[in-house]
C-alpha positions in Angstrom: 0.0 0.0 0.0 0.6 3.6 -0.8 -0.4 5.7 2.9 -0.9 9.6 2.2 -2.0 12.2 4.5 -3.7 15.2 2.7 -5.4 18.6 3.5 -3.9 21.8 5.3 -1.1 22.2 7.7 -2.1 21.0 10.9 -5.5 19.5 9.8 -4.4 16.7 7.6 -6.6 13.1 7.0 -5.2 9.9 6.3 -5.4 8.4 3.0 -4.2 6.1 0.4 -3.3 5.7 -3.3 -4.9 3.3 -5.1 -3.8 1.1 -8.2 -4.6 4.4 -10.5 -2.8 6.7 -8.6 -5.9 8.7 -7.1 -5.9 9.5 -3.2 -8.9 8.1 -1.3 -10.5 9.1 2.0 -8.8 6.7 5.1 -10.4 9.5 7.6 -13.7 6.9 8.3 -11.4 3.8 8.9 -8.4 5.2 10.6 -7.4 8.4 12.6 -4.3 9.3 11.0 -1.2 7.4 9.2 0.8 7.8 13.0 1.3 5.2 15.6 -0.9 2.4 16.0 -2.0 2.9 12.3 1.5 1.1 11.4 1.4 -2.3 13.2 1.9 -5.0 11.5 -1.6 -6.4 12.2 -3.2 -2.9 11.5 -1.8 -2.5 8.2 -2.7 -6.3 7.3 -6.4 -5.2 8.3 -6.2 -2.0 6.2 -5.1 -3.9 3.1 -8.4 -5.6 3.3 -10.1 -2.3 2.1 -11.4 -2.0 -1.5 -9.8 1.3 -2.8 -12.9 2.1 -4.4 -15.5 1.8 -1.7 -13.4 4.9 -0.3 -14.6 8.6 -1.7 -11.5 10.1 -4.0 -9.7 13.1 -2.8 -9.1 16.0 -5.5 -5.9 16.0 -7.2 -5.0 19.2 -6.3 -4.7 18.9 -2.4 -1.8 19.6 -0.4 0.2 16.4 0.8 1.4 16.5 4.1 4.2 14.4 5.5 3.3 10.8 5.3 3.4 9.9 9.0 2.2 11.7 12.2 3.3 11.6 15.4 6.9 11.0 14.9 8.7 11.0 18.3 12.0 10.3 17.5 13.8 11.3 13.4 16.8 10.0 13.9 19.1 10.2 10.9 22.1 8.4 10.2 25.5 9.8 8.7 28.4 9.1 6.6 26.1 5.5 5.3 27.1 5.5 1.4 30.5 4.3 0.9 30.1 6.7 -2.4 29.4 9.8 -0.1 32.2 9.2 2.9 34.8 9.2 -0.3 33.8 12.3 -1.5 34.0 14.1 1.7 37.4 12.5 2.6 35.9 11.1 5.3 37.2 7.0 6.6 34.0 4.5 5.9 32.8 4.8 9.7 33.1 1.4 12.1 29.9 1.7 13.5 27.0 3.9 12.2 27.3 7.7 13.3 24.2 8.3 14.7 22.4 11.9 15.4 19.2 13.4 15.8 16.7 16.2 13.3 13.8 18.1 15.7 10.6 16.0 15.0 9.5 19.6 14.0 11.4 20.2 11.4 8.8 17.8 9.7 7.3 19.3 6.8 4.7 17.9 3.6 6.8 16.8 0.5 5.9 20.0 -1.8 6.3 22.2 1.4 8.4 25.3 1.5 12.1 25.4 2.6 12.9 28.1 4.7 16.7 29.2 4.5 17.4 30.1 8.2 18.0 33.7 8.8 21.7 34.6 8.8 22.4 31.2 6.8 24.8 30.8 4.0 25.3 26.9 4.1 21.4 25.5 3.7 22.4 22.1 1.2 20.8 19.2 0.5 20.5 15.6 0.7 18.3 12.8 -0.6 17.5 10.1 1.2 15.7 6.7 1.9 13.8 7.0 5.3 12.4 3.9 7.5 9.1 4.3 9.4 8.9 2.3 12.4 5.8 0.1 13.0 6.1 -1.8 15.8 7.8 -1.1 19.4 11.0 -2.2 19.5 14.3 -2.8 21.7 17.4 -4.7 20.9 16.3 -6.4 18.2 18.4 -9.3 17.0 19.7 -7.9 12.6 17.9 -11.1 11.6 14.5 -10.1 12.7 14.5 -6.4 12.4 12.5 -5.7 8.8 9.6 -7.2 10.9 9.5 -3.9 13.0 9.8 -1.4 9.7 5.8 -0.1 8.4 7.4 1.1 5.4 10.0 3.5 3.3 9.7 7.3 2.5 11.4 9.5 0.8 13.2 12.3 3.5 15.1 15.4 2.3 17.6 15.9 4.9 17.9 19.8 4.6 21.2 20.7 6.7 22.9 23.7 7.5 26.6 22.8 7.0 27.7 25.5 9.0 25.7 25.5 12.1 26.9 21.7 11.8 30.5 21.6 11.3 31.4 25.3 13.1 28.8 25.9 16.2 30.8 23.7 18.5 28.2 20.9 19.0 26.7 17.8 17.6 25.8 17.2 14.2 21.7 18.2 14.8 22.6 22.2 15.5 22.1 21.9 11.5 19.8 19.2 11.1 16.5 20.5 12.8 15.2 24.1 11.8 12.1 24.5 10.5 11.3 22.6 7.4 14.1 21.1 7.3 12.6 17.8 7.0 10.2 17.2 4.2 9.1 13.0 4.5 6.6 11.9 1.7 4.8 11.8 -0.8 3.7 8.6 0.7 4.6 5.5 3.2 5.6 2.3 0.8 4.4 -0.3 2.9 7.2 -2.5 3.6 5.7 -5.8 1.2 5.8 -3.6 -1.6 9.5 -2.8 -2.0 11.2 -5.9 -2.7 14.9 -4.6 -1.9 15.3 -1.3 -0.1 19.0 -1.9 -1.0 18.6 -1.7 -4.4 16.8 2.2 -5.0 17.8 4.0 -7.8 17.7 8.0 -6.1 18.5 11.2 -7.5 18.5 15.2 -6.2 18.2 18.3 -8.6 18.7 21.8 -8.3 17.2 24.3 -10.6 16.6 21.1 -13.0 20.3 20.7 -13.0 21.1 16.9 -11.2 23.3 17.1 -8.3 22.7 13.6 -6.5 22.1 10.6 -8.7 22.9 7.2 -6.7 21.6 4.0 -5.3 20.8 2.5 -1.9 23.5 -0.1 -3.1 26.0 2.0 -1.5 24.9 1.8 1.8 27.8 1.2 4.4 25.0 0.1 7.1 21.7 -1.3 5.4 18.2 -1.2 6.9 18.4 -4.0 9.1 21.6 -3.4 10.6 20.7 0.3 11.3 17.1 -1.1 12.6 18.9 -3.4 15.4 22.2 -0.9 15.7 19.2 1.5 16.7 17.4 -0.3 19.3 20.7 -1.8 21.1 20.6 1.9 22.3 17.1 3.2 22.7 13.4 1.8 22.5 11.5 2.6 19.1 8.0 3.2 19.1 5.6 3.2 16.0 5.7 5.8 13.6 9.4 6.8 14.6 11.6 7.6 11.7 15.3 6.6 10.5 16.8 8.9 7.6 19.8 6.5 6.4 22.3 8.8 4.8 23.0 10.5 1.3 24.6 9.4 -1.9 27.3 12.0 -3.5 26.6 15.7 -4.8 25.9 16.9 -1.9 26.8 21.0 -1.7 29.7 21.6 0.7 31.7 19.3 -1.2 32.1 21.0 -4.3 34.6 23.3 -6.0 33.3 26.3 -5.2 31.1 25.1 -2.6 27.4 25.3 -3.9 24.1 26.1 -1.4 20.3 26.4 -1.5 19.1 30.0 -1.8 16.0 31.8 -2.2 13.7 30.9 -5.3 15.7 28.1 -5.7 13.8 24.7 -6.8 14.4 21.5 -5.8 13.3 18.1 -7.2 14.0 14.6 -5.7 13.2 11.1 -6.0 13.7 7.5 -5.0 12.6 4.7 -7.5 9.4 3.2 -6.1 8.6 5.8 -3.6 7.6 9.2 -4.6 8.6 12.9 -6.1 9.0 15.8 -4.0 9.4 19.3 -5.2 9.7 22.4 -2.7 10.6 25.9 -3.3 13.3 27.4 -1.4 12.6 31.0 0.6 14.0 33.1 2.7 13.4 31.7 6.4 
């Protein structure tokens, strides 16, 4: 299944996508795509829907991000083998772990705001993992049970406020809108390798980012497990799991999101978004 959540900011409804690609009404079956929505056994009862018993939603409405309720966004970094070389950095021993602000959640065609003051706002594609049933220390081999679904996350970061405030890595990870998730949740049975995702980034139509979840250093179930060695993860808790190359800060002259800038990304499988970039 496709899982959407349409309408204004702050008032969304649940829905889903059907085979044609048209949105339909979840709002009389379910609460919202959040929490308890994303068990196993509740998604298993909500593929027993007919689509078209469901009333249609019109084209035109605002997406929201795809999951509700997230109470942890953790985000992983230095994962692709592809990106670590271009940033000089050594292929990392154990995943590098940090946190974005839950608030920084934003719908996929949603503004980004460029923080006052900033002159470092860059971007990242990436393959999130929405959590669907509580879990702690999970053993690698059984970890995909736990994961609702995939998303596609732009990991908006501030490179300065990351590399040069004199803190962790999250100073640049959570300002406002810094974390558009969405179009949709891919339920988990409908991607048959999450390790095997054609992705791409573009700025102004011109590609920046064009890689594949094949170059993850840590893949989905190792992060999954890694993840809950340390901390319990509830349902509808997100995992962003690191960029391919073309990322901004690495090139020659370093290259950054500005105002009326335009942004287009994509992972094969799971979704567009397209945001406009404005002053924050």
């Amino acid at each position: 299944m496709k899982l959407v959540r349409f309408g204004p900011a702050g008032q969304e409804k649940p829905g889903l996508v059907d085979a044609d690609g048209q949105i339909r009404d979840l709002s009389a079956i379910v609460k919202d795509i959040a929490g308890p929505t994303l068990s196993n056994a509740a998604l298993d009862k909500l593929r027993t829907i007919d689509p078209a018993a469901l009333p249609p939603v019109d084209p035109g409405t605002r997406l929201g991000a795809c999951v509700a309720g997230v109470g942890n966004f953790i985000a992983v970094g230095l994962n692709y083998a592809d990106h670590a070389a271009e940033t000089g950095a050594a292929i990392p021993q154990e995943p590098i772990l940090f946190n974005k602000a839950p608030s920084c959640i934003v719908g996929p065609n949603d503004d980004v705001a460029v923080p006052p003051g900033s002159q470092a706002t860059d971007w990242e594609v990436e393959l999130a993992v929405v959590i669907g049933e509580p879990t702690y220390r999970i053993a690698e081999a059984d970890a995909m049970t736990a994961v609702a679904g995939y998303c596609v996350c732009h990991d908006v970061s501030e490179r300065s406020y990351q590399m040069h405030r004199g803190g962790q890595w999250m100073k640049g990870k959570g300002c406002p809108t810094f974390g558009p998730l969405g179009p949709w949740l891919v339920t988990r049975d409908e991607v048959a390798d999450p390790q095997d995702l054609p992705m791409w980034l573009s700025v102004n139509g011109e590609r920046m980012q064009d890689g594949s979840t094949r170059t993850m250093i840590f893949g989905i179930a190792k992060l999954v497990s890694h993840i809950s060695e340390f901390m319990r993860l509830d349902p509808g808790d997100v995992i962003t799991t690191g960029t391919p190359p073309g990322v901004g800060f690495v090139m020659d002259p370093p290259r950054f999101l500005k105002a009326g800038d335009r942004v287009e990304l994509e992972i094969a499988g799971l979704g567009r978004q397209r945001q406009q970039v404005v002053a924050g």
